[in-house]
Residue frames relative to the residue before (quaternion, step in Angstrom):
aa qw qx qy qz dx dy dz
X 1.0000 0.0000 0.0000 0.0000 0.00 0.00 0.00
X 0.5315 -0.7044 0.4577 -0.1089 3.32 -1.44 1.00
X 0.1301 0.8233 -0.5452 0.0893 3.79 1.07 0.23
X 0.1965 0.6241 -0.7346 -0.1792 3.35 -1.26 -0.72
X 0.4866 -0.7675 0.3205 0.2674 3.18 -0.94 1.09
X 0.4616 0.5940 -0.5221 0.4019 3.51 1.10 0.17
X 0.6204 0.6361 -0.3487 0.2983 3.38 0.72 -0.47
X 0.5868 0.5865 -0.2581 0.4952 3.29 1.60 -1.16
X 0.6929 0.5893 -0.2742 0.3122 3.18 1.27 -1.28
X 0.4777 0.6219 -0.0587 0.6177 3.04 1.56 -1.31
X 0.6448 0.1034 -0.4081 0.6379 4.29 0.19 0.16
X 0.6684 0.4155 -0.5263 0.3218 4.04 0.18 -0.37
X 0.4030 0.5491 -0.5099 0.5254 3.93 0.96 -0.27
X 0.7615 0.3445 -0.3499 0.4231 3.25 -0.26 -1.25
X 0.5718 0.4068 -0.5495 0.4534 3.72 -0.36 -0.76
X 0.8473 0.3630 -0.2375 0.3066 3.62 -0.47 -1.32
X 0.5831 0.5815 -0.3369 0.4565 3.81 1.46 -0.22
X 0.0936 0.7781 -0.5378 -0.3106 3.18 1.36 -2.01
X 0.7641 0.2736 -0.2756 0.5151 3.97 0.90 0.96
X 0.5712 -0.6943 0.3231 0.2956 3.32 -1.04 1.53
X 0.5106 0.6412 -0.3311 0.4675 3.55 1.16 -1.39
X 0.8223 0.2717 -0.2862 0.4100 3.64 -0.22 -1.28
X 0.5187 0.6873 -0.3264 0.3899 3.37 1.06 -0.61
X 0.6027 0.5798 -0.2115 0.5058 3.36 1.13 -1.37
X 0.5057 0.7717 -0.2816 0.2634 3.06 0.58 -0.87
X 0.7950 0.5262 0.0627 0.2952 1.69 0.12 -2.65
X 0.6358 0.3268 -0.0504 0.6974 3.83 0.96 -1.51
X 0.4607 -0.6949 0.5198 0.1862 4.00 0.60 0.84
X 0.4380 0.6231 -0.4093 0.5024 3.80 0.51 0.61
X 0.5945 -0.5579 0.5360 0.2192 3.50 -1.07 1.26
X 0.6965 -0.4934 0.4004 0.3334 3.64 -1.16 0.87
X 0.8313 0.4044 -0.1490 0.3510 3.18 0.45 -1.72
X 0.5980 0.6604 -0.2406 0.3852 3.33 1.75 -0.93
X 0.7247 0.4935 -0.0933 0.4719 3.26 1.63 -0.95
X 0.5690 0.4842 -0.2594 0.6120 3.27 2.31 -0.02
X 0.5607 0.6013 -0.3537 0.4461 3.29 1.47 0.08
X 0.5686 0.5875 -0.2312 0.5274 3.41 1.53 -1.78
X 0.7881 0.4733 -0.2297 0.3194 3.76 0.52 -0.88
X 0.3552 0.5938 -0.3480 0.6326 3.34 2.11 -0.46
X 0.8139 0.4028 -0.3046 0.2871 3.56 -0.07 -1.37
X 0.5723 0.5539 -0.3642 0.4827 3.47 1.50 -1.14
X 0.8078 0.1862 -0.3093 0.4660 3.89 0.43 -0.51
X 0.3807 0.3758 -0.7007 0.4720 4.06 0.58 0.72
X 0.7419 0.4183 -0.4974 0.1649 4.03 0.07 -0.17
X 0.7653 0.5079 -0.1775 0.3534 2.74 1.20 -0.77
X 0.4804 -0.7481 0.1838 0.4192 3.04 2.44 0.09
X 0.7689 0.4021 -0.1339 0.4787 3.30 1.16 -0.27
X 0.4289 -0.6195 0.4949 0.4328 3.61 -1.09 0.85
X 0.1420 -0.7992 0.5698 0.1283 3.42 -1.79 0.69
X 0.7368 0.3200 -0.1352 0.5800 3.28 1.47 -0.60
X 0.3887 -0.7148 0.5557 0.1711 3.50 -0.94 1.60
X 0.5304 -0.7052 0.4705 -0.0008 3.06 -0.74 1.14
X 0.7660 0.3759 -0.1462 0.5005 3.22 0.37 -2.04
X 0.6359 0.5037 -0.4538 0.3688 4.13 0.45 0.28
X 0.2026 -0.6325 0.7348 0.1379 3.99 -1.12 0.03
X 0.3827 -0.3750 -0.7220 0.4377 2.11 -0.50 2.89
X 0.6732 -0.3582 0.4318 0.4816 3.83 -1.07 -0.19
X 0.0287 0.8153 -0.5700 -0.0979 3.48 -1.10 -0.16
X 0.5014 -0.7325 0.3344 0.3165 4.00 -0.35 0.83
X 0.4585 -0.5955 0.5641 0.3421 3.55 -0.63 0.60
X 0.6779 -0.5103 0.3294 0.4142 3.74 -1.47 0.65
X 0.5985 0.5911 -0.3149 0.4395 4.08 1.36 -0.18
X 0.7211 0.5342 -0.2737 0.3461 2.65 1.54 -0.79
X 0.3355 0.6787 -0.2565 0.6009 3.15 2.07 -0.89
X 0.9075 0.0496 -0.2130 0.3587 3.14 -0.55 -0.63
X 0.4341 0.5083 -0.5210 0.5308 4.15 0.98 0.61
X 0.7240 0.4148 -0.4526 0.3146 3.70 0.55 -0.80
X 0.4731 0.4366 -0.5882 0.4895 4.42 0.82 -0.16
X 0.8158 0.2543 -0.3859 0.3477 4.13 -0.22 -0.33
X 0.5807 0.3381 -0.5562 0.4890 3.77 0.96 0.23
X 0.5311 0.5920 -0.4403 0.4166 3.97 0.38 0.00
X 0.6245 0.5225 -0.3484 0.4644 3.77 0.81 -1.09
X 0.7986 0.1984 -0.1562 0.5463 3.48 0.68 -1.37
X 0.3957 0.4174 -0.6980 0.4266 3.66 -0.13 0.76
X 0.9101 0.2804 -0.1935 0.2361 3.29 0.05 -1.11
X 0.4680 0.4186 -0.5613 0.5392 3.27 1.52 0.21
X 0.6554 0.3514 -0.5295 0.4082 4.09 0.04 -0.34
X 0.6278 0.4825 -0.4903 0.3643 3.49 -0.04 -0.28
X 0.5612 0.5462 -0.3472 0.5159 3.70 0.93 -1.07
X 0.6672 0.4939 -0.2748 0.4852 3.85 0.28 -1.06
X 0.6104 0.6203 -0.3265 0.3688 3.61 0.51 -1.06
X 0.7449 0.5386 -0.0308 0.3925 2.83 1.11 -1.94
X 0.6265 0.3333 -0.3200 0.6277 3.38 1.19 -0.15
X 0.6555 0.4442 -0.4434 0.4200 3.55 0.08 -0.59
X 0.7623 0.2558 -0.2934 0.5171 4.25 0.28 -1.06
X 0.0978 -0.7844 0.5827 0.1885 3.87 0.93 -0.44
X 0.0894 0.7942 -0.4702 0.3745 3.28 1.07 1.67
X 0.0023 -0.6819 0.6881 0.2478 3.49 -1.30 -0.57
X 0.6697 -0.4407 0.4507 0.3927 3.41 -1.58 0.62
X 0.7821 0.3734 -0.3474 0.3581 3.97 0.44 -0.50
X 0.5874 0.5167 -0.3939 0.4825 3.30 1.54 0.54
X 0.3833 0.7571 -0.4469 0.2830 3.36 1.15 -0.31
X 0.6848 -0.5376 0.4168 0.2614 3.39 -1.59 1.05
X 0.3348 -0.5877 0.7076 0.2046 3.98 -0.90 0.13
X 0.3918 -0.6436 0.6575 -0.0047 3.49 -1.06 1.45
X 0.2752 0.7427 -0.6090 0.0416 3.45 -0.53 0.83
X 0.3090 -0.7265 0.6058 0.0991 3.43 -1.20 0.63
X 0.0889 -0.9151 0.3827 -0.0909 3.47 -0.92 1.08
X 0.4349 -0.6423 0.4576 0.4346 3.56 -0.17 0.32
X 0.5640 -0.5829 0.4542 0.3686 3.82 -0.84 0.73
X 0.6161 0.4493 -0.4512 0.4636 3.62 0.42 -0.29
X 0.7631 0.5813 -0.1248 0.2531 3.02 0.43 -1.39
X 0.4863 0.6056 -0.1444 0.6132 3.19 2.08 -1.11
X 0.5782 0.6613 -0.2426 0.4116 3.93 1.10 -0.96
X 0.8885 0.1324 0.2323 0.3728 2.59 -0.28 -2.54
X 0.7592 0.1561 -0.1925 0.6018 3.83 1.22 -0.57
X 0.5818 0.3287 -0.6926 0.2717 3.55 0.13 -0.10
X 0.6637 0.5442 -0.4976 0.1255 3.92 -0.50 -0.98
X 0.5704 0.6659 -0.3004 0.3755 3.30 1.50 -0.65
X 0.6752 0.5939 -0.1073 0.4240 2.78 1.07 -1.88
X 0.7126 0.3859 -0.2195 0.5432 3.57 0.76 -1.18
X 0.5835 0.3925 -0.5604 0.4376 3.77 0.43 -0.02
X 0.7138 0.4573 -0.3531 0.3958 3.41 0.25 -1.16
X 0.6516 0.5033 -0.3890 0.4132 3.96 0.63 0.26
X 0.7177 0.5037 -0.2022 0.4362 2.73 1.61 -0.40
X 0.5534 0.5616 -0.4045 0.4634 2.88 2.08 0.60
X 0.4213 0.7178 -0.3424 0.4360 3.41 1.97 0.01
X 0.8285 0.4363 0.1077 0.3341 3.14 1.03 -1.96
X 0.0515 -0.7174 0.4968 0.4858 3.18 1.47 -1.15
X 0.9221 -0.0962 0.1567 0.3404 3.55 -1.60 -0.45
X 0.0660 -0.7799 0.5861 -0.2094 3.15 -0.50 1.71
X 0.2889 -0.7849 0.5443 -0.0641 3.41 -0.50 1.48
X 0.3157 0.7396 -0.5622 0.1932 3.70 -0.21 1.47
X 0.2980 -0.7300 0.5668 0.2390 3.12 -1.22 0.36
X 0.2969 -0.8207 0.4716 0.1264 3.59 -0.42 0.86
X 0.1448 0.8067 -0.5717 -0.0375 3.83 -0.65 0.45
X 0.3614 -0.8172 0.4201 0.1584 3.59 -0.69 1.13
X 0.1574 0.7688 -0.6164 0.0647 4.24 -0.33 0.69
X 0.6099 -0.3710 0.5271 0.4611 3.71 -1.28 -0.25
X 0.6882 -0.4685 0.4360 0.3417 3.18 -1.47 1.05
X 0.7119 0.4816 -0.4177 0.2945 3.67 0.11 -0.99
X 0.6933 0.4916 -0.2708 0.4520 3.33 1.08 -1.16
X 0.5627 0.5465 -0.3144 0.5347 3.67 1.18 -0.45
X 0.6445 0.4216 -0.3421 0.5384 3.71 0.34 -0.27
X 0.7033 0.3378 -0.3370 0.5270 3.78 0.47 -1.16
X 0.5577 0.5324 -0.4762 0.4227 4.27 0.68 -0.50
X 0.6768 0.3860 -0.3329 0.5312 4.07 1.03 -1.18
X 0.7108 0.3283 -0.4522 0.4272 3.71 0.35 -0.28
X 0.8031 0.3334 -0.4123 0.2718 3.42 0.30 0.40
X 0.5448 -0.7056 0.2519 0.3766 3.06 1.67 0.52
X 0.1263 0.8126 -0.3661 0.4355 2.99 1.11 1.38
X 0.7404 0.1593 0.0170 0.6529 3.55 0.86 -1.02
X 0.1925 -0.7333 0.5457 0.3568 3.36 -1.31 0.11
X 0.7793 0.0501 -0.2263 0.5823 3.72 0.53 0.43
X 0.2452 -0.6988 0.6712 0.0316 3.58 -1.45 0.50
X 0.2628 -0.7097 0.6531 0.0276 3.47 -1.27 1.45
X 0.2925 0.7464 -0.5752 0.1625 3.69 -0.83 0.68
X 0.6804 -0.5003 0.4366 0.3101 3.16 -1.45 0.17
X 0.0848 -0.7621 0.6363 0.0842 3.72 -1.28 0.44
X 0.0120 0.7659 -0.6260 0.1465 3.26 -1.10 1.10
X 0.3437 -0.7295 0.5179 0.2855 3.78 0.20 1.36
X 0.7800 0.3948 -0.3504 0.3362 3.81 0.62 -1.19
X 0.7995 0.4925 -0.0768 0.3352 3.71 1.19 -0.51
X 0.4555 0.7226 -0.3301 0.4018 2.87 2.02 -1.13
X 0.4715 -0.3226 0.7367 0.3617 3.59 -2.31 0.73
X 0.1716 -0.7139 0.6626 0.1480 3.57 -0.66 0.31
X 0.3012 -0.7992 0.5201 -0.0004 3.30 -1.24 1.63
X 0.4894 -0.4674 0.6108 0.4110 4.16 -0.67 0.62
X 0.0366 -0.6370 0.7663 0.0747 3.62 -1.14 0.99
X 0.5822 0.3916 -0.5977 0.3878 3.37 0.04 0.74
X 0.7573 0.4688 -0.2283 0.3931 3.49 1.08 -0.38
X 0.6360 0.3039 -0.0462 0.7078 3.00 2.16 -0.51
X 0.1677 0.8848 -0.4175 -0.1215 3.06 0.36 0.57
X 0.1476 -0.8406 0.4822 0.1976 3.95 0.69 0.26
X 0.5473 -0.5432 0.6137 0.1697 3.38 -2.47 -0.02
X 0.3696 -0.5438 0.6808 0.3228 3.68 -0.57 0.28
X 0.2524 0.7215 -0.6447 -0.0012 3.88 -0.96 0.11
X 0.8567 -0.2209 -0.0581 0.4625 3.64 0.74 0.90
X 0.2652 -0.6616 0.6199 0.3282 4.05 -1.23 0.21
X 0.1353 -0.6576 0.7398 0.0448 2.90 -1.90 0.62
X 0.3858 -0.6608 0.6338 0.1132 3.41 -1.68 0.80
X 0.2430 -0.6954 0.6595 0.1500 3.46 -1.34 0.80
X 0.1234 -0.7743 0.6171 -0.0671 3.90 -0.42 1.14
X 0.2634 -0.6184 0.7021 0.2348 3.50 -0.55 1.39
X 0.1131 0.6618 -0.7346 0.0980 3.88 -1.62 0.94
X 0.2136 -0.7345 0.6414 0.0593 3.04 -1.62 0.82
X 0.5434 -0.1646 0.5392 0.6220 3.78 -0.97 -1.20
X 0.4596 -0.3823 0.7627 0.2466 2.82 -2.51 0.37
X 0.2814 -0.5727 0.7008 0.3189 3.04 -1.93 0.11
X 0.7827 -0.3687 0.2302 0.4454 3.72 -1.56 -0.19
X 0.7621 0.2910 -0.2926 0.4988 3.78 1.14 0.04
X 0.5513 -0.7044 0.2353 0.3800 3.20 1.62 0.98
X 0.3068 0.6158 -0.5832 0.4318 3.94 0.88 1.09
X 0.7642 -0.3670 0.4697 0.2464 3.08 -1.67 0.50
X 0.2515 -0.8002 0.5085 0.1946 3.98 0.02 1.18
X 0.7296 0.4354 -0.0368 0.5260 3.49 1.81 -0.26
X 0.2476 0.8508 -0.4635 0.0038 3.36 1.23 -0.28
X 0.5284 -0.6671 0.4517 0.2676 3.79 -1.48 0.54
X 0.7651 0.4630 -0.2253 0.3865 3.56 1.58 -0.43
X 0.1888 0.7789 -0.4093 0.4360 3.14 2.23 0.51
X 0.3882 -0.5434 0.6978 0.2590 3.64 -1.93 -0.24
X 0.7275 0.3615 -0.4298 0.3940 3.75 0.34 -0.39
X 0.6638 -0.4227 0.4689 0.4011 3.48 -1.64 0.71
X 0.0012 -0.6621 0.7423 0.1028 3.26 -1.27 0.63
X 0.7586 -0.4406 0.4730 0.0819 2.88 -2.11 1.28
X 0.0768 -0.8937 0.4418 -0.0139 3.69 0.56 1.14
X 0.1870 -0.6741 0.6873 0.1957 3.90 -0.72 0.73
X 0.1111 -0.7448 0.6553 0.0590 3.94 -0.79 0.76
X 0.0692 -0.7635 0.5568 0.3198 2.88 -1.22 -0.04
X 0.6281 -0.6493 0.1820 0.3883 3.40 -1.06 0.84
X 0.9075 -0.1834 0.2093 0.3148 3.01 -2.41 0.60
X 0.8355 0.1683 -0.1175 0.5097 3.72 0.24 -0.96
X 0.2739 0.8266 -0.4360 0.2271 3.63 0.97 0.32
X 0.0854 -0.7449 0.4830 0.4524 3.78 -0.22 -0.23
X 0.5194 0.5708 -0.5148 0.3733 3.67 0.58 -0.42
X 0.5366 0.6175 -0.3803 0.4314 3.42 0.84 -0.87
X 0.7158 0.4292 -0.4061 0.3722 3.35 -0.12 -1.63
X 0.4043 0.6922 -0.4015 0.4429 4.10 1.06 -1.40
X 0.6266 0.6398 -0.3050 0.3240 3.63 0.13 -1.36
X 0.8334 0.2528 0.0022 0.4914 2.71 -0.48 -2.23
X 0.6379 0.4110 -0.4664 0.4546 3.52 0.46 0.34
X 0.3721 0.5366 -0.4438 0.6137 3.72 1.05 0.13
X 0.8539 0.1117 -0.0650 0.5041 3.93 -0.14 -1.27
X 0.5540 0.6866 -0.4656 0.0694 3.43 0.34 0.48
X 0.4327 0.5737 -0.2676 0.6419 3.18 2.30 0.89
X 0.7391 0.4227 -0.2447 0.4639 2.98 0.35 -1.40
X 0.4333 -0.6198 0.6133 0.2279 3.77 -1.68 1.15
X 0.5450 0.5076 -0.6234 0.2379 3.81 0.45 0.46
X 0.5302 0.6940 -0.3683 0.3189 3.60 1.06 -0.12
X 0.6524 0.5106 -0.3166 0.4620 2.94 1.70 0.16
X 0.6059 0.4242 -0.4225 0.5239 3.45 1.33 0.53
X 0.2153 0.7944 -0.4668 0.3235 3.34 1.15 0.43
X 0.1111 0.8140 -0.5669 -0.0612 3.97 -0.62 0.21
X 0.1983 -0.7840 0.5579 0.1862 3.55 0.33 0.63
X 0.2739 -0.7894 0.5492 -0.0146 3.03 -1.22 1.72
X 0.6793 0.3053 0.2539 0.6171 2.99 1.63 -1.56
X 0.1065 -0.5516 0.8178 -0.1250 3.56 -1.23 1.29
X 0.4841 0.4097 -0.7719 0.0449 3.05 -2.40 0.66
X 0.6389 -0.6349 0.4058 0.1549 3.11 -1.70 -0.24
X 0.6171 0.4636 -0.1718 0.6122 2.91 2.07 -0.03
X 0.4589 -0.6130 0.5502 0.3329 3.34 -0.94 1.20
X 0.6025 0.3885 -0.5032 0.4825 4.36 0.34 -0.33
X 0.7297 0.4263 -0.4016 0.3527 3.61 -0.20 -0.27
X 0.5822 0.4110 -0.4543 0.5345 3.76 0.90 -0.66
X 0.7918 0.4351 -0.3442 0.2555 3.77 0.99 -0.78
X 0.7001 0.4414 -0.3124 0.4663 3.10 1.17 -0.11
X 0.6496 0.3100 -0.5737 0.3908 3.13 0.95 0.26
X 0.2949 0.7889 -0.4353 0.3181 4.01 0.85 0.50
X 0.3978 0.8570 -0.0073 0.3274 2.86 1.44 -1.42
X 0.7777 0.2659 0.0714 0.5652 2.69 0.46 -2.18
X 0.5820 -0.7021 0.3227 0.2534 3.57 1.24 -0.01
X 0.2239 0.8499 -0.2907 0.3783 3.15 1.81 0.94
X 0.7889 -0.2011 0.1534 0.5600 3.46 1.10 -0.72
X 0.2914 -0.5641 0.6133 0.4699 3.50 -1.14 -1.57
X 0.0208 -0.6639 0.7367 -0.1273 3.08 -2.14 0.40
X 0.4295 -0.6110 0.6096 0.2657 2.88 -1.65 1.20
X 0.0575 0.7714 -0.6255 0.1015 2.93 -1.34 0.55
X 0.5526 -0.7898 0.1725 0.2029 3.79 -0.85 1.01
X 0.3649 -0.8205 0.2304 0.3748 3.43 0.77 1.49
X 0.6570 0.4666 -0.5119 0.2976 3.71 0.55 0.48
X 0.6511 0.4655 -0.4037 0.4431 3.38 1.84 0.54
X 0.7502 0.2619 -0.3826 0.4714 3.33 1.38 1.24
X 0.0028 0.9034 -0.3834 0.1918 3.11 1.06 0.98
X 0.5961 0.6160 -0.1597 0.4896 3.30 1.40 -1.06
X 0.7684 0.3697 -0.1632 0.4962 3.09 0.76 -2.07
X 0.6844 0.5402 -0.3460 0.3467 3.67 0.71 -0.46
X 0.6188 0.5582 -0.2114 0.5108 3.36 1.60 -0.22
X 0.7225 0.3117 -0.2861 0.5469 2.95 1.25 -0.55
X 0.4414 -0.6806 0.4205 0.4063 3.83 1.06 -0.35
X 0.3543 0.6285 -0.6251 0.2979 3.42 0.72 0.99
X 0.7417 -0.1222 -0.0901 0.6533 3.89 0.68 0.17
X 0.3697 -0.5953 0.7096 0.0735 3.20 -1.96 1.46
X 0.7452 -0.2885 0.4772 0.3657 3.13 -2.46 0.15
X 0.2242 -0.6120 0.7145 0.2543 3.81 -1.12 0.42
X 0.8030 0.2259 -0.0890 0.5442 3.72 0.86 -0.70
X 0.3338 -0.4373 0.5919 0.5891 3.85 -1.44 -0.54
X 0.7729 -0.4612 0.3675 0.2344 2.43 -2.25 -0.44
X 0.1555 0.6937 -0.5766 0.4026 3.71 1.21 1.22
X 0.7727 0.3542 -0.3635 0.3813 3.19 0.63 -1.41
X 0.2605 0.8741 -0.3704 0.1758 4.28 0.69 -0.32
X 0.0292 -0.7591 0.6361 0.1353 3.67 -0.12 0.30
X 0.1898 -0.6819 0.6528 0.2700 3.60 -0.75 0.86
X 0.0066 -0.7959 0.5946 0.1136 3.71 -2.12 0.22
X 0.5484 -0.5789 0.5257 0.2962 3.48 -0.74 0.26
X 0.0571 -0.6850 0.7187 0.1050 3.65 -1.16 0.45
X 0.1630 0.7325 -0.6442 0.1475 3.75 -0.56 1.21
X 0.4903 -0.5938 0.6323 0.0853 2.97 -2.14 1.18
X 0.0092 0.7758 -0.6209 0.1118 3.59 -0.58 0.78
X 0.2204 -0.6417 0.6922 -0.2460 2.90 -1.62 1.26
X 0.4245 -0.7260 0.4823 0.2450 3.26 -1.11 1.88
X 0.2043 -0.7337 0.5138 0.3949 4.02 -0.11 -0.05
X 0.5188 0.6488 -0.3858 0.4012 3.88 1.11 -0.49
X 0.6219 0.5049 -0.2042 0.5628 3.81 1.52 -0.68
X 0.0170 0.7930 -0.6088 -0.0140 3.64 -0.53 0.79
X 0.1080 0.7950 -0.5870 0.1080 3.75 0.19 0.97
X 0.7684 -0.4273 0.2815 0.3844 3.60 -0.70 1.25
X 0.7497 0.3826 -0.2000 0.5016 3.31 -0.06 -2.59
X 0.8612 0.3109 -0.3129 0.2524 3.81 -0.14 -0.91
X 0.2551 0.5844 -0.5624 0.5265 3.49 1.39 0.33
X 0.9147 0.2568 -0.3015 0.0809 3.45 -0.20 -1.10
X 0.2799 0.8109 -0.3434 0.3823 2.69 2.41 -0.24
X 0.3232 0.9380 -0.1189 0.0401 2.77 0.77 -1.77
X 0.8084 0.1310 0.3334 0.4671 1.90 -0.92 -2.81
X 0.5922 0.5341 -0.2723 0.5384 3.57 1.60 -0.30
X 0.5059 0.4213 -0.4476 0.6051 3.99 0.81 0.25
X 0.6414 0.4603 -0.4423 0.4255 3.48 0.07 -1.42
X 0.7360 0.3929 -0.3561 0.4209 3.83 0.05 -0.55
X 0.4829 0.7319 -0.3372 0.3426 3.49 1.12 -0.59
X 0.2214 -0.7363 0.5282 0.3603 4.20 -0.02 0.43
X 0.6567 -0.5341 0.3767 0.3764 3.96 -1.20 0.84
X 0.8241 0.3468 -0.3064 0.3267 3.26 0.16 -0.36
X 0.3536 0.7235 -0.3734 0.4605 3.26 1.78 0.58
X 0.7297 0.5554 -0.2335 0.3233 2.92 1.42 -1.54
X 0.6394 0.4771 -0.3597 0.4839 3.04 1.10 -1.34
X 0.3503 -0.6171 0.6399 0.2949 3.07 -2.06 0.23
């Protein structure tokens, strides 16, 4: 057998709610996410626990008698917890999910300088591809999520249900190597095929891309050399002198200053993007209320980085 203890936590809400909605709430988790967690808690335990077919819900006689042993050990772990971190729940870290670039190169900036707005802001930061970050905030997984925005490309998110922050633009800048008189070893206004770093099929920076070239006939001298999902990998393997790639100019900022890699193009060729903070609004968790309500007061140009 298989517990996770949210789950326990998550049927003792329920017993004491007798409804999924308030329940949800309650444990800050989307409706459905928390009607999923409760399926899983009783495929583990193998048995139905919660009567459905009533309005409030009510527990089947298993359930009754599973909820005195998921009660004992919520609250002896929770008691135990409590002495060992000698924490409270309003100090707890903020979960944030992030696009891997973003996790890299702009959040540390970004989060210090809020934290000159705010003072001390406990988060924990984990870095995945946008897709998986969006499906981690719709299921109430995370409590805020950093990604890119593009009106022409974007998964496109319910901003009443998501509502998000603007916190900064970024440019995509096709760049390659110099050559020995410092030009573009790859340039975009050339005739020969150039050696293309892509990124892959389900990427969102990608998607940004091909919508840049999905007209234009230079996409036919394109030669994919190279697939990932991360703007560091197309850049580092670039580096090494493998191809070009767009890539977001605050993850080469350095190299472009110093001339370790130039424009392949001007700035026609550029994808503008949004950097935005989002936040489930269906999830009401203490810390991000106050976040929150503490940006909203924040003047815009604070926000951005």
């Amino acid at each position: 057998m298989n517990l996770e203890t949210k789950w326990l936590e998550d049927f003792v809400a329920l017993a004491n709610t007798r409804s999924f909605s308030a329940s949800a709430r309650q444990r800050h988790v989307t409706q459905p996410a928390f009607s999923r967690r409760i399926r899983s808690l009783e495929q583990a335990v193998g048995v139905t626990l919660v009567d459905r077919s009533t309005t409030p819900v009510g527990l089947t006689p298993e359930g009754q008698l599973f909820l005195v042993t998921a009660r004992n050990l919520v609250e002896q772990l929770s008691e135990c917890l409590g002495h060992l971190r000698g924490l409270s729940m309003a100090n707890e870290a903020l979960d944030i999910v992030a696009a891997h670039s973003l996790a890299l190169a702009f959040y540390p900036q970004w989060i210090s300088r809020l934290q000159q707005g705010l003072g001390e802001l406990p988060t924990r930061l984990v870095a995945m591809n946008v897709g998986d970050a969006i499906h981690v905030l719709r299921e109430g997984n995370c409590d805020l999520m950093l990604g890119y925005y593009d009106p022409y490309a974007s998964m496109q998110l319910d901003a009443e249900v998501f509502p998000s922050f603007s916190i900064g633009q970024v440019k995509m800048i096709p760049v390659c190597l110099p050559d020995e008189q410092g030009r573009p070893r790859f340039p975009l206004d050339g005739e020969e095929p150039i050696p293309y770093l892509a990124y892959t099929q389900g990427a969102f920076l990608g998607r940004s891309v091909r919508m840049l070239l999905k007209n234009d006939p230079l996409r036919l001298r394109l030669r994919t050399v190279y697939e990932t999902a991360m703007a560091e990998g197309l850049k580092g393997m670039m580096l090494q002198g493998v191809g070009m790639a767009w890539i977001p100019d605050f993850c080469i900022r350095e190299e472009l200053a110093t001339g370790r890699l130039v424009r392949a193009a001007d700035s026609t060729w550029d994808v503008p993007l949004e950097i935005r903070l989002y936040r489930c609004s269906l999830v009401h968790k203490p810390g991000v209320e106050k976040l929150w309500r503490q940006m909203m007061k924040l003047p815009r140009d604070f926000l951005q980085a």
